[in-house]
C-alpha positions as CSV (number, residue, x, y, z in Angstrom):
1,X,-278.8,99.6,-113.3
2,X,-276.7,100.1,-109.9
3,X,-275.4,103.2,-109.9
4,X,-271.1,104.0,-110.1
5,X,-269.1,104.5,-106.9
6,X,-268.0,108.1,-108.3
7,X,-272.0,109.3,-108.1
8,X,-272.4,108.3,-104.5
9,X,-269.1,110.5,-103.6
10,X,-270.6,112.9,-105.6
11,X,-273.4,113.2,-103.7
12,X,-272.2,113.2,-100.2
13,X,-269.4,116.0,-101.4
14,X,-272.6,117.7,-102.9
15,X,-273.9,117.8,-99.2
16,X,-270.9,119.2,-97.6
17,X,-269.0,115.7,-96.9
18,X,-265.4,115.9,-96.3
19,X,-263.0,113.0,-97.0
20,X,-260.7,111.8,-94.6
21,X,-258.5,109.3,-94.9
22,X,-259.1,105.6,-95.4
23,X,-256.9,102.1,-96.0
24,X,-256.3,100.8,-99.0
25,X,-259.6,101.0,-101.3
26,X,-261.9,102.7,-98.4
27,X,-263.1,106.4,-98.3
28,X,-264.5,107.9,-95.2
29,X,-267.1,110.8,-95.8
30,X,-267.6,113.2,-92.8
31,X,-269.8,115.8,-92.1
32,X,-269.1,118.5,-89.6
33,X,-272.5,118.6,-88.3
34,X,-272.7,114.6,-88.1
35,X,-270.0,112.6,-85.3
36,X,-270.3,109.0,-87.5
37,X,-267.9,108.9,-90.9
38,X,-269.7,107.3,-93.6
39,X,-267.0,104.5,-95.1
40,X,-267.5,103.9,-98.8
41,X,-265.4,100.9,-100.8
42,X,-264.2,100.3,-104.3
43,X,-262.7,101.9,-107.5
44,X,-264.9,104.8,-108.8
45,X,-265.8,102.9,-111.5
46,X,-267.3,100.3,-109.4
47,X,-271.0,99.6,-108.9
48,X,-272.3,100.8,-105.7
49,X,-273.7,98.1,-103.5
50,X,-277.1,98.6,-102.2
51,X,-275.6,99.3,-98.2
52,X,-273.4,102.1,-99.8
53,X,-276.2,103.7,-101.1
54,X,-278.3,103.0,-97.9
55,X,-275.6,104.6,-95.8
56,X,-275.2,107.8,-97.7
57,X,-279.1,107.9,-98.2
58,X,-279.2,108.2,-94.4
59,X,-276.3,110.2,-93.8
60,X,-277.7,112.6,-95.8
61,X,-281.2,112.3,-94.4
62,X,-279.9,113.4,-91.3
63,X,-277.6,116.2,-92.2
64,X,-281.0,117.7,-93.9
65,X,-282.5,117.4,-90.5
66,X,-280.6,118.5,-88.3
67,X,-280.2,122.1,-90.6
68,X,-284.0,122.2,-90.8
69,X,-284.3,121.4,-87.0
70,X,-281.3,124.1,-86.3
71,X,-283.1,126.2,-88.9
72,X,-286.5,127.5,-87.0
């Protein structure tokens, strides 16, 4: 079962996202360690599509990597 919009946001504000402004039903998620905005659509409600969860897979991949690599 596709997980809901309203998890995804979940996690990327669990990893230190901010949002910033979008149009009409888009989000953008931003990190301050990361220069691209990740750009989520639909009602929270909605089922996430498989790019959304791709996208904030990724984003948050690298956030995670650049602390480790900023880390040691």
């Amino acid at each position: 079962m596709p997980r809901k919009i309203r998890d995804i946001i979940s996690d990327l504000l669990d990893a230190g996202f901010e949002e910033r402004p979008g149009k009409g039903s888009h989000r953008n998620y931003r990190h301050p360690l990361l220069s691209k905005l990740v750009t989520i659509s639909g009602k929270d409600g909605d089922d996430a599509q498989r790019y959304h969860e791709k996208a904030v897979r990724q984003a948050i991949d690298e956030v995670n990597q650049w602390r480790r690599a900023t880390d040691t």
